[in-house]
VEXDREN-2710 file (C-alpha; in Angstrom, 1 decimal):
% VEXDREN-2710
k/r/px/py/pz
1/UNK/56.5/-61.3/-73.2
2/UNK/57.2/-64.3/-75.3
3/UNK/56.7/-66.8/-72.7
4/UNK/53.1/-65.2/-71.9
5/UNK/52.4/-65.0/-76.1
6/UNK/53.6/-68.3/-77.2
7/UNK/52.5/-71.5/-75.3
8/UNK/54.6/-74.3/-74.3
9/UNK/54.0/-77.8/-72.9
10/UNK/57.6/-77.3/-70.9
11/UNK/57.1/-76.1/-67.5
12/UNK/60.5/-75.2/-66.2
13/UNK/61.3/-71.1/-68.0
14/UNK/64.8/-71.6/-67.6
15/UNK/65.2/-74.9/-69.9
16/UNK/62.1/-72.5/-72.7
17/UNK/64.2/-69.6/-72.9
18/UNK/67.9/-72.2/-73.6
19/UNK/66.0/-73.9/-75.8
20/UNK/64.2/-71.2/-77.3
21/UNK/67.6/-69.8/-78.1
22/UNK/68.3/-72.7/-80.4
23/UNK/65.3/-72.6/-82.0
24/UNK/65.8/-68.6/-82.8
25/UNK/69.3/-69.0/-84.1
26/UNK/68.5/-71.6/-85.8
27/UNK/65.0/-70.2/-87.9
28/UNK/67.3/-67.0/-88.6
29/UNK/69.3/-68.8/-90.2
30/UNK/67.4/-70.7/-92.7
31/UNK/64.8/-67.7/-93.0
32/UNK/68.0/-66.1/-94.7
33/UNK/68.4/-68.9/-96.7
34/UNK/65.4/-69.7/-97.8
35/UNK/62.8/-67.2/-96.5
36/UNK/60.2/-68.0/-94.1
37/UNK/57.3/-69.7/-96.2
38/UNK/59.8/-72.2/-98.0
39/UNK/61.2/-73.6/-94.4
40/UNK/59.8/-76.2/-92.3
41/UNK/59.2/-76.6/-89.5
42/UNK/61.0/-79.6/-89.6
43/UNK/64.0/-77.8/-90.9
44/UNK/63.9/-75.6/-88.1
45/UNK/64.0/-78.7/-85.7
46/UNK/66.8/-80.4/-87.3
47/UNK/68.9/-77.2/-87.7
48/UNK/68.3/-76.9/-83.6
49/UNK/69.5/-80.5/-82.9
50/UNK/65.8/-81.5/-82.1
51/UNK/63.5/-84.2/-83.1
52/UNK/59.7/-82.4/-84.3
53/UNK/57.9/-83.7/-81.3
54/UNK/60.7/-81.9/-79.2
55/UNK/60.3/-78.5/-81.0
56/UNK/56.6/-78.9/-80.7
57/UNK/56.7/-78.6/-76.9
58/UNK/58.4/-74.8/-77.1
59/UNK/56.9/-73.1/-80.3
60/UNK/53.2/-74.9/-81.5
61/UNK/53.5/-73.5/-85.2
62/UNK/55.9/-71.8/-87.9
63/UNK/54.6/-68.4/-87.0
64/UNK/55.2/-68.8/-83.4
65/UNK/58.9/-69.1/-84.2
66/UNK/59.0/-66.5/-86.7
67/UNK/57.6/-64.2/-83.7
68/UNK/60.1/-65.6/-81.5
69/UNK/62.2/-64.3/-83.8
70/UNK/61.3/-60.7/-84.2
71/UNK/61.1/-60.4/-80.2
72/UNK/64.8/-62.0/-80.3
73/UNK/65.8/-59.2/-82.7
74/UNK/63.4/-56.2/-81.5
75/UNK/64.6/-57.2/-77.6
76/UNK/68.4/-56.3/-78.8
77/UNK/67.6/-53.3/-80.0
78/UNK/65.4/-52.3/-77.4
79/UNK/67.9/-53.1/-74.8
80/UNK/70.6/-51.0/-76.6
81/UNK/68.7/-47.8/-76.5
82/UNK/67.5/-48.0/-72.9
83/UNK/71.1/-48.7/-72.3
84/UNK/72.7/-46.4/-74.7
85/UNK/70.3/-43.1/-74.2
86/UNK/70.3/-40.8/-71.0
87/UNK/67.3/-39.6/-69.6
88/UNK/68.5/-39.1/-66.4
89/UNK/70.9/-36.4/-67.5
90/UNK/69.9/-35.8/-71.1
91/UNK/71.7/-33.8/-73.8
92/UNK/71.3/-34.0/-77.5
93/UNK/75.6/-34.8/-77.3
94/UNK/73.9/-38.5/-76.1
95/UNK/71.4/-38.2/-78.4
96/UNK/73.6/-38.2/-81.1
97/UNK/76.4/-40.9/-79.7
98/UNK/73.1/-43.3/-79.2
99/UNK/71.8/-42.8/-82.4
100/UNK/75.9/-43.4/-83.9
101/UNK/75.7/-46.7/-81.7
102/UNK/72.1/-47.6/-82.6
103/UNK/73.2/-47.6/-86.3
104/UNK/76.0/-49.7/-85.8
105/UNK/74.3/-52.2/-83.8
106/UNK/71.7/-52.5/-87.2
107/UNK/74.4/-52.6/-89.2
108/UNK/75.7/-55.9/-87.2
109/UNK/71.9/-56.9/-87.6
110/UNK/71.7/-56.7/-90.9
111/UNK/70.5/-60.1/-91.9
112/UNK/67.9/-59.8/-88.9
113/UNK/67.0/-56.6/-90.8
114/UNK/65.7/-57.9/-93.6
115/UNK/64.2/-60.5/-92.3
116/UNK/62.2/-58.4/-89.8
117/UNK/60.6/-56.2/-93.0
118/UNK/60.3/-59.4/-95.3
119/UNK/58.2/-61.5/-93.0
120/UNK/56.2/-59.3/-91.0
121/UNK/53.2/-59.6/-93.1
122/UNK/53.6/-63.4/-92.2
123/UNK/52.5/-62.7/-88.7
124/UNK/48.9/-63.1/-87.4
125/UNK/47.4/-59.5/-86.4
126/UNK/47.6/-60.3/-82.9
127/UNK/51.0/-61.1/-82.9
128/UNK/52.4/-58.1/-85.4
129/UNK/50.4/-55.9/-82.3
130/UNK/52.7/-57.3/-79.9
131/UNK/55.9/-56.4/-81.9
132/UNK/54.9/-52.8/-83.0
133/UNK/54.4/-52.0/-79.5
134/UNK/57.6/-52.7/-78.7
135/UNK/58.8/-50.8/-81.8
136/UNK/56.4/-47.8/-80.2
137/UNK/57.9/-47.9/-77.1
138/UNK/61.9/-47.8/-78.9
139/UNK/60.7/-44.9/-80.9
140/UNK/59.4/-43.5/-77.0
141/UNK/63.2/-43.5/-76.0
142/UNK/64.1/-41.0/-78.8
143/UNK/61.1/-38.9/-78.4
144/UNK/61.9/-38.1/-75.1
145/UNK/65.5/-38.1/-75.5
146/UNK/64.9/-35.4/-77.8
147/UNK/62.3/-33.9/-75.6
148/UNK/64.4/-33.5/-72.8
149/UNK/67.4/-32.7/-74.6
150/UNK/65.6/-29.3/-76.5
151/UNK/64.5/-26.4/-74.6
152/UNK/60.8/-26.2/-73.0
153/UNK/58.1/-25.8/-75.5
154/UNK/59.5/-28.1/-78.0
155/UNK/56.7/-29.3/-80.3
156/UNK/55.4/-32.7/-79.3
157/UNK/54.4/-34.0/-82.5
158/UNK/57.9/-33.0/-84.3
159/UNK/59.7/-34.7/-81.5
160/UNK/57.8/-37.8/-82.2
161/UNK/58.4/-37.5/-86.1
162/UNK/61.9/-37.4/-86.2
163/UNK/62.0/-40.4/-83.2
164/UNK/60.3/-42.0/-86.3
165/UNK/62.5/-40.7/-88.8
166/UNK/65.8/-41.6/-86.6
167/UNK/64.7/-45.5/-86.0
168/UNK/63.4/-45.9/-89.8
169/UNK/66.5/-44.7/-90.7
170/UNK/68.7/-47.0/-88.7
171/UNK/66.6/-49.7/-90.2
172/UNK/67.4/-48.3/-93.8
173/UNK/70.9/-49.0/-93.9
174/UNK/70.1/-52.8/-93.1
175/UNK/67.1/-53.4/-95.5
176/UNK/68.5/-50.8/-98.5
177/UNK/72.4/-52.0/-98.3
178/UNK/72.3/-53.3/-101.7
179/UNK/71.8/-49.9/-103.1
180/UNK/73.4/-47.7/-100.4
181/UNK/76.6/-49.4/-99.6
182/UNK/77.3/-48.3/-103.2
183/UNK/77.4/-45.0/-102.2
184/UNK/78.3/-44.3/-98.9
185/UNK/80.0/-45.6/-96.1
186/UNK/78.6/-46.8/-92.9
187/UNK/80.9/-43.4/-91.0
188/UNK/79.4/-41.1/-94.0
189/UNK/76.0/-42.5/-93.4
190/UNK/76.1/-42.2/-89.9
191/UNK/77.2/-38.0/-90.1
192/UNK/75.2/-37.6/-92.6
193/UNK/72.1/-38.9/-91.0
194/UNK/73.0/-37.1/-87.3
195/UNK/73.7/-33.2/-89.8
196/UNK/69.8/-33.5/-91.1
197/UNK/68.7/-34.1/-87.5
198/UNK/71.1/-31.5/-86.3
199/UNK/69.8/-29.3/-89.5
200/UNK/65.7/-29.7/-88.2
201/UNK/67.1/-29.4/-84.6
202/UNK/68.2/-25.7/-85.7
203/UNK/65.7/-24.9/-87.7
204/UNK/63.5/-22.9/-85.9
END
């Protein structure tokens, strides 16, 4: 998706995604540091091992990196849930272990958290389309996870609520740590968070 989105003068896909890489690892890093509207793009170029004219031939402005960077993050999680949820053979057993894995993969993401609720606003309409449609199609997975996973009949629309619910949630732990880290631990967080779907599950 990225290499249809954002333009690049480089011609050979292999050598744009390696050096894309760089350039990704490289704006997280001082997006944490500094935020995204105090870094340069020259920053960004130095931190890759790049002159500006090089980074100019992979990413044409600030917010094309700052987009390469929420696909970078978004395409991780993505990948996890297709990976970590059965629909083939679904239960709510692998419901819950891939909603346990999906909220230990955010908690390893934590800095990519924040930065993914901080900056979005930064991102030109076009562009924040592109990433909530992949954030659609993760909340897709656990909709019809759950939909498969609960007997025939199961409202639609409450299905797709607590899909929402689950990912927001996830999401929580990384952008609220400062205030729930105080409280509980990433285990407690985790039950605690699988008992209130469990609870809605049952309550019928």
């Amino acid at each position: 998706m990225a290499f249809q989105t954002i333009k690049s003068s480089v011609k050979d896909t292999e050598l744009i995604e390696r050096r894309r890489k760089q350039i990704i690892q490289s704006a997280i890093v001082l997006f944490q540091e500094k935020g995204f509207h105090r870094t340069t793009t020259r920053e960004i170029a130095k931190e890759s091992g790049f002159s500006i004219g090089t980074l100019y031939e992979y990413v044409r402005t600030k917010e094309d990196v700052l987009f390469l960077v929420y696909e970078a993050i978004n395409d991780r999680v993505y990948n996890h849930l297709e990976t970590a949820i059965e629909l083939k053979e679904p239960s709510l057993e692998n419901v819950y272990m891939a909603i346990d894995s999906y909220y230990r993969l955010i908690d390893d993401m934590e800095e990519e958290v924040v930065i993914l609720y901080q900056e979005v606003k930064s991102l030109a309409p076009h562009l924040r389309e592109v990433i909530l449609d992949k954030e659609r199609q993760m909340v897709k997975f656990l909709k019809d996870a759950l939909l498969l996973s609960m007997p025939e009949g199961f409202d639609k629309q409450r299905a797709e609520l607590l899909a929402n619910n689950i990912f927001v949630q996830g999401q929580m732990w990384g952008f609220r740590r400062w205030i729930l880290r105080k409280q509980f631990t990433l285990e407690n967080y985790i039950k605690y968070q699988i008992d209130f779907l469990k609870c809605s599950l049952n309550n019928d």
